[in-house]
DSSP file (Angstrom, degrees, kcal/mol; ACC not computed):
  #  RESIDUE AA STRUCTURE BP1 BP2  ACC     N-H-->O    O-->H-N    N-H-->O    O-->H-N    TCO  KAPPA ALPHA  PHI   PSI    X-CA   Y-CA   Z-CA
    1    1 A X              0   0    0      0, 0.0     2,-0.4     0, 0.0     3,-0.1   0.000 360.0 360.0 360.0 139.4  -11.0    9.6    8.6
    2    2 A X    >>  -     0   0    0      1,-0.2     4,-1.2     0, 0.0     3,-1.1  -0.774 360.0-118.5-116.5 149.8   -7.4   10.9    9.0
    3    3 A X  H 3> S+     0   0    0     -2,-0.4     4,-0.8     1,-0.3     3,-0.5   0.971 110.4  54.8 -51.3 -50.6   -4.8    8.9    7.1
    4    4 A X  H >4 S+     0   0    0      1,-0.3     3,-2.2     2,-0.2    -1,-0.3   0.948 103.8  51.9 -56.6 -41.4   -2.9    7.9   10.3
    5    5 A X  H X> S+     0   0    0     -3,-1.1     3,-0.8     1,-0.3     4,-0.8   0.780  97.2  69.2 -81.8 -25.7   -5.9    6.4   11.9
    6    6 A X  H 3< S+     0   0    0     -4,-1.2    -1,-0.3    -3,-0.5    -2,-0.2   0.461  96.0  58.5 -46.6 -10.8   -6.3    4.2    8.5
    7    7 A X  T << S+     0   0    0     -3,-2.2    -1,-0.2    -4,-0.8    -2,-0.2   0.207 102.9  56.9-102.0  16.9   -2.9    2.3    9.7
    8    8 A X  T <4 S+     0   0    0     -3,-0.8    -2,-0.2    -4,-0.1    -1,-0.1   0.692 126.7   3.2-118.3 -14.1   -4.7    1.4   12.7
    9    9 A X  S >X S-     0   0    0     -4,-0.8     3,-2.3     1,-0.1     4,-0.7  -0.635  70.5-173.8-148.0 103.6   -7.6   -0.4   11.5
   10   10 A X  T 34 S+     0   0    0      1,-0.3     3,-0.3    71,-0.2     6,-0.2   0.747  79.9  64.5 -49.2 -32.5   -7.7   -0.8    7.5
   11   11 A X  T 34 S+     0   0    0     71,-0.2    -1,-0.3     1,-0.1    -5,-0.1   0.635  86.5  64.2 -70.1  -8.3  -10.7   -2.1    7.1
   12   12 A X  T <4 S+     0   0    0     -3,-2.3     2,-0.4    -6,-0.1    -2,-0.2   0.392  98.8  87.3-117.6  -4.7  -12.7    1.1    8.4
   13   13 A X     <  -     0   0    0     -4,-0.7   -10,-0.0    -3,-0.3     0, 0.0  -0.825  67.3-151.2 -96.0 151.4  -10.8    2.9    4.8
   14   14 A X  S    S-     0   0    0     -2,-0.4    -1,-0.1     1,-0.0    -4,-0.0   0.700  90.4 -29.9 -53.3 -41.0  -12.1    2.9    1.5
   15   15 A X    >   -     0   0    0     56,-0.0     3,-2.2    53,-0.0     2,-0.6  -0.143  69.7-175.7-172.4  72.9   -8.8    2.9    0.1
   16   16 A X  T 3  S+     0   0    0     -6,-0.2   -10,-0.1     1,-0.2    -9,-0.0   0.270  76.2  53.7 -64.0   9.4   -6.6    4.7    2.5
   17   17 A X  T 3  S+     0   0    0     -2,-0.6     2,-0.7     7,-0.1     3,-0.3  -0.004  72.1 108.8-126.7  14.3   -3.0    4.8    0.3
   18   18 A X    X   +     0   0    0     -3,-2.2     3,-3.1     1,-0.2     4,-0.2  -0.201  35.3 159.9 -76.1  37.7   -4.7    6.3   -2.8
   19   19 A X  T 3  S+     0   0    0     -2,-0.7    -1,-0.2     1,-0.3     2,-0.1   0.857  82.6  43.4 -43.2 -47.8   -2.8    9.9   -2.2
   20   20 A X  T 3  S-     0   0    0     -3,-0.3    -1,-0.3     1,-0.1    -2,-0.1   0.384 100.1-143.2 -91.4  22.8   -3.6   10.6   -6.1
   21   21 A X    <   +     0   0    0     -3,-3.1    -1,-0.1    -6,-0.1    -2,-0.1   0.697  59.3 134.2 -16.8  67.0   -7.0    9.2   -5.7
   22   22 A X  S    S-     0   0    0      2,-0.2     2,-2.0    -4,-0.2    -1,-0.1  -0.274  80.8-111.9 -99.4  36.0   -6.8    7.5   -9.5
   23   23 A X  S    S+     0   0    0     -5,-0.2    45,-0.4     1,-0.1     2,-0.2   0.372  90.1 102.7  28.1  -7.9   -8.5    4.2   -7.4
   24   24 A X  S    S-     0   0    0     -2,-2.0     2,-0.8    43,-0.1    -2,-0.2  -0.365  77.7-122.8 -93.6 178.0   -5.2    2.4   -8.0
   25   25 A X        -     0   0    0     41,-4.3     2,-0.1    -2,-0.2    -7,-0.1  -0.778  41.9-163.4-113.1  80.8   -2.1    1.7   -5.4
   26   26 A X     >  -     0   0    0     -2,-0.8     4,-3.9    39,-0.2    39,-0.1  -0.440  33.3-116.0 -61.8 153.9    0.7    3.1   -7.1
   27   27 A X  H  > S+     0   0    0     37,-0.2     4,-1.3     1,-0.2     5,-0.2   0.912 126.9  43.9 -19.9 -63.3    4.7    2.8   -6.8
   28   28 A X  H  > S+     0   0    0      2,-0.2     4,-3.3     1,-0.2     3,-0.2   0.871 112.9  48.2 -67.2 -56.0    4.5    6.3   -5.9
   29   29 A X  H  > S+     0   0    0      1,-0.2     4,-1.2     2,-0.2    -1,-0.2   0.913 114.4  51.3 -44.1 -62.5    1.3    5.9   -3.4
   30   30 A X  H  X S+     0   0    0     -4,-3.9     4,-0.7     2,-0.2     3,-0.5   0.794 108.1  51.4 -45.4 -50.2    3.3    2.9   -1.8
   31   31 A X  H  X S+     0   0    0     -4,-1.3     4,-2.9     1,-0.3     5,-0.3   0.830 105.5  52.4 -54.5 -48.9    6.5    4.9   -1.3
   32   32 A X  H  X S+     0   0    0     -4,-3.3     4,-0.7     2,-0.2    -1,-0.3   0.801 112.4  46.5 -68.9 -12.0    4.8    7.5    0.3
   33   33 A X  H  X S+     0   0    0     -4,-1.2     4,-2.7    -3,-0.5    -2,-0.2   0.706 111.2  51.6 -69.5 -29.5    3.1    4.9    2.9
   34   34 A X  H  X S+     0   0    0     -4,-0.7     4,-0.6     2,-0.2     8,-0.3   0.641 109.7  45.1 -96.6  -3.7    6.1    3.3    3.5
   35   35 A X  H  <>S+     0   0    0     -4,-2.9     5,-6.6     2,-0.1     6,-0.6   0.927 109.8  60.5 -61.9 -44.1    8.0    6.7    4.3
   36   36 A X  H ><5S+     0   0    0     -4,-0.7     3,-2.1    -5,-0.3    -2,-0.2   0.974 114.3  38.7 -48.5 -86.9    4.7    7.6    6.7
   37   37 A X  H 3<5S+     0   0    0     -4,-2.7    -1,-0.2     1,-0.3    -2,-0.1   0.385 114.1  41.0-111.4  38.5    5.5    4.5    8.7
   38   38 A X  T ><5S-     0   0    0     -4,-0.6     3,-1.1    -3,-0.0    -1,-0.3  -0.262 113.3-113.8-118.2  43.0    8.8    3.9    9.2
   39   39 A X  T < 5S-     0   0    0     -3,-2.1    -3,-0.3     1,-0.2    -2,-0.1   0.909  74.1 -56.9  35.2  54.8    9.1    8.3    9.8
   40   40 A X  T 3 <S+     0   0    0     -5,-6.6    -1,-0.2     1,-0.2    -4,-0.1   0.844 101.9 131.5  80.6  15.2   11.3    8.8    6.6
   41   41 A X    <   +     0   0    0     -3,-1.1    -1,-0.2    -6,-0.6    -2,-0.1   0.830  44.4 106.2-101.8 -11.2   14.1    6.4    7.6
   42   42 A X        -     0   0    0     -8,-0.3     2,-0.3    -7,-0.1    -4,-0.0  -0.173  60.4-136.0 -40.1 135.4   14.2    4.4    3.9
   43   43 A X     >  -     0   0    0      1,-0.0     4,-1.8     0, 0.0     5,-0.2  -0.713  22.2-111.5 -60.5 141.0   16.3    4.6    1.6
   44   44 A X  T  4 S+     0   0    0     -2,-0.3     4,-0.1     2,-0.2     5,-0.1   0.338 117.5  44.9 -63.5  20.8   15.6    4.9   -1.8
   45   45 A X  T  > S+     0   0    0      2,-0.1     4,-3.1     3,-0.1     3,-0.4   0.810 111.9  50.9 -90.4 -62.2   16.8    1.6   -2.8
   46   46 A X  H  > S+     0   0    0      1,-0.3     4,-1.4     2,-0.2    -2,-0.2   0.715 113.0  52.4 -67.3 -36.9   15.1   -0.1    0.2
   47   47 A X  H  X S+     0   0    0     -4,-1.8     4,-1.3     2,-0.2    -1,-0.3   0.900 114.8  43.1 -58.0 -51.8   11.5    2.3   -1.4
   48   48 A X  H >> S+     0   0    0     -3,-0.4     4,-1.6    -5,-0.2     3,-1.2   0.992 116.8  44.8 -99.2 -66.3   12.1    0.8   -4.9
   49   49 A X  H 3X S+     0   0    0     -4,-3.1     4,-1.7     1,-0.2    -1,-0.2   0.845 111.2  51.5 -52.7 -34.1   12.8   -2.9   -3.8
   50   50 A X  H 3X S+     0   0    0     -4,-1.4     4,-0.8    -5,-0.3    -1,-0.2   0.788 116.8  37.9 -82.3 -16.3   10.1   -3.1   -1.4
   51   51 A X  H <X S+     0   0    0     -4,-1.3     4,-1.0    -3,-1.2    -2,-0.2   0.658 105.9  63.3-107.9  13.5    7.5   -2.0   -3.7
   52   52 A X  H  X S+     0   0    0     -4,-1.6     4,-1.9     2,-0.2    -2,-0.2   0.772 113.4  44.8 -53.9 -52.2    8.9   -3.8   -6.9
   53   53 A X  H  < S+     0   0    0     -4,-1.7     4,-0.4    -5,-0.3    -2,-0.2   0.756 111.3  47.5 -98.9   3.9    8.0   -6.7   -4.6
   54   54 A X  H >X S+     0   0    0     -4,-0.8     4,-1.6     2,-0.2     3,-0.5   0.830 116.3  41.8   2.8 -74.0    4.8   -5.6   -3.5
   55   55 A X  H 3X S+     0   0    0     -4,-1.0     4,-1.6     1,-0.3     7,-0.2   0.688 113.8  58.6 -97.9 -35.4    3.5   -4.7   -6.9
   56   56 A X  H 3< S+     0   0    0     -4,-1.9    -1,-0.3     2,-0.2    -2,-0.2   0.859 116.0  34.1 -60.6 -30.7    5.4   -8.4   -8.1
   57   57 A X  H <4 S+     0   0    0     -3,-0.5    -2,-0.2    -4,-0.4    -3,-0.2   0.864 131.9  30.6-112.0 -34.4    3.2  -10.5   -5.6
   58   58 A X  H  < S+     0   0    0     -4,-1.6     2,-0.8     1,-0.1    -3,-0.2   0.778  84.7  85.6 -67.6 -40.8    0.2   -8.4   -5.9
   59   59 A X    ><  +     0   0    0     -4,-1.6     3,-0.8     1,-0.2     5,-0.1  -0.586  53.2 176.8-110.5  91.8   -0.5   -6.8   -8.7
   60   60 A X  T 3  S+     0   0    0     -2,-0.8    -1,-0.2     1,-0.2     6,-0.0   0.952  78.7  58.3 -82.7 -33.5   -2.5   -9.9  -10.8
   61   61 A X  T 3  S-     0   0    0     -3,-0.1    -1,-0.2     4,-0.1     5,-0.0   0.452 104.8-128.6 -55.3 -11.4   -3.4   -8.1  -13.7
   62   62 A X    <   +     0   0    0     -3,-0.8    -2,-0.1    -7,-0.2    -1,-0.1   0.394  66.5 130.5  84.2  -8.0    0.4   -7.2  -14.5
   63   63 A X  S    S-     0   0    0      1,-0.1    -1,-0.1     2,-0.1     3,-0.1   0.333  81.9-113.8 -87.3  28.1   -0.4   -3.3  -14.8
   64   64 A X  S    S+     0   0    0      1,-0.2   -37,-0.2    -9,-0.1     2,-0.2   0.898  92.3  88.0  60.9  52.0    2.4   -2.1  -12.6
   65   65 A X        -     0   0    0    -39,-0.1     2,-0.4   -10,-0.1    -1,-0.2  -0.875  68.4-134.3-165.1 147.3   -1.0   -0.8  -10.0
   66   66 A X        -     0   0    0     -2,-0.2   -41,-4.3    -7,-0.1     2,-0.3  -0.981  16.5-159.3-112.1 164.1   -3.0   -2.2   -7.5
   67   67 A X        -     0   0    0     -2,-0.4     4,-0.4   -43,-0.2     3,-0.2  -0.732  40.2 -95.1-112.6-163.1   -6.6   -1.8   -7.7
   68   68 A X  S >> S+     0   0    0    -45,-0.4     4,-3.4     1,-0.3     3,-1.5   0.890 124.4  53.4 -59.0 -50.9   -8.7   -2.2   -4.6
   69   69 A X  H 3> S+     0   0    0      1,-0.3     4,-1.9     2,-0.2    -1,-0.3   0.960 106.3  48.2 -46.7 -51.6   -9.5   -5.7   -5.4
   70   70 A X  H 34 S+     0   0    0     -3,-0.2    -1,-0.3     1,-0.2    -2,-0.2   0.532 116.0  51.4 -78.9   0.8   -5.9   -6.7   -5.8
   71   71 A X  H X> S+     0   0    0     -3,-1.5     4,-1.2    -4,-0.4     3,-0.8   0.918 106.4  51.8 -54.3 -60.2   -5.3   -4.7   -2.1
   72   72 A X  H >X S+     0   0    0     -4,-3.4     4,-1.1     1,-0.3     3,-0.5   0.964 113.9  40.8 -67.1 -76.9   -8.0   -6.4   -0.4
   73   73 A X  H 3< S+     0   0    0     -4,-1.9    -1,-0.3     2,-0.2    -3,-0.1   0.450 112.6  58.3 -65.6  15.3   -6.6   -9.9   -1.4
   74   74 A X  H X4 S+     0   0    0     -3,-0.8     3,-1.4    -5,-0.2    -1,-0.2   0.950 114.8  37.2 -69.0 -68.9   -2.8   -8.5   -0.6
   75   75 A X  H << S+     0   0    0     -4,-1.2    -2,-0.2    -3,-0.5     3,-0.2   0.304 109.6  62.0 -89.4 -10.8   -3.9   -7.7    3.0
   76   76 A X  T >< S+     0   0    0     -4,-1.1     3,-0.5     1,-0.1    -1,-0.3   0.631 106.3  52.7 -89.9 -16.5   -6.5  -11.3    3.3
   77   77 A X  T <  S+     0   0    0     -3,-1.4    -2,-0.2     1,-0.2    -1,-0.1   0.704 113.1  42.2 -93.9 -12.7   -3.0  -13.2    2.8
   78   78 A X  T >> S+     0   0    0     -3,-0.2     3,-3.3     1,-0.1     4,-0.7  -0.359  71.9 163.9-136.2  59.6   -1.5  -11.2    5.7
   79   79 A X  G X4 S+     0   0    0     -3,-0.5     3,-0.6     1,-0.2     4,-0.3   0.783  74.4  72.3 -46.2 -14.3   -4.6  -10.9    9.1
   80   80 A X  G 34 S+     0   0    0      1,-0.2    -1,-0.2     2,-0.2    -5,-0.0   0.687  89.0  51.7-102.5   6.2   -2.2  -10.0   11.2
   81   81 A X  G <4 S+     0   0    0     -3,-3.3    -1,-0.2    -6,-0.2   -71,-0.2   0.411 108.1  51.7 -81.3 -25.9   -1.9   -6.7    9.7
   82   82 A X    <<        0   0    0     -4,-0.7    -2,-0.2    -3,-0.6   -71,-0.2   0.168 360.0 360.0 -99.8  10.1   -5.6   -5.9   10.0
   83   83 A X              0   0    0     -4,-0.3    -1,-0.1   -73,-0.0    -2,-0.1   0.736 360.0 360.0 -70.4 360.0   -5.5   -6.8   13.3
């Protein structure tokens, strides 16, 4: 499974934004997803604020990560992203 075909159905990944594969969803992990699919047109202000709030609404355990669990229930709050 090729990382681009993981933004088209999400469920079908194990964890398809794990570039460092450490099982969590880092800052770092995030930035490089959200470069992927808006082709490189962030800023890096617009990269740090959008996964500052990411990691702020997701991330229940407080450890500045997601792990899979705290993915899955990112992406159950937003179906119309797994569609």
């Amino acid at each position: 499974m090729t990382f681009a075909s993981c933004f088209v159905d999400l469920r079908t990944c194990p964890f398809p934004l794990d570039f460092d594969e450490d099982d969590h969803l880092s800052a770092d992990d995030m930035e490089k997803a959200l470069l992927y699919i808006t082709n490189n047109e962030l800023e890096k202000e617009e990269l740090d604020y959008i996964t500052e709030k990411i990691i702020e609404e997701a991330d229940l355990d407080e450890d500045k990560k997601l792990s899979y669990v705290e993915f899955e229930l990112m992406l159950s709050k937003c179906p119309d992203f797994l569609g």
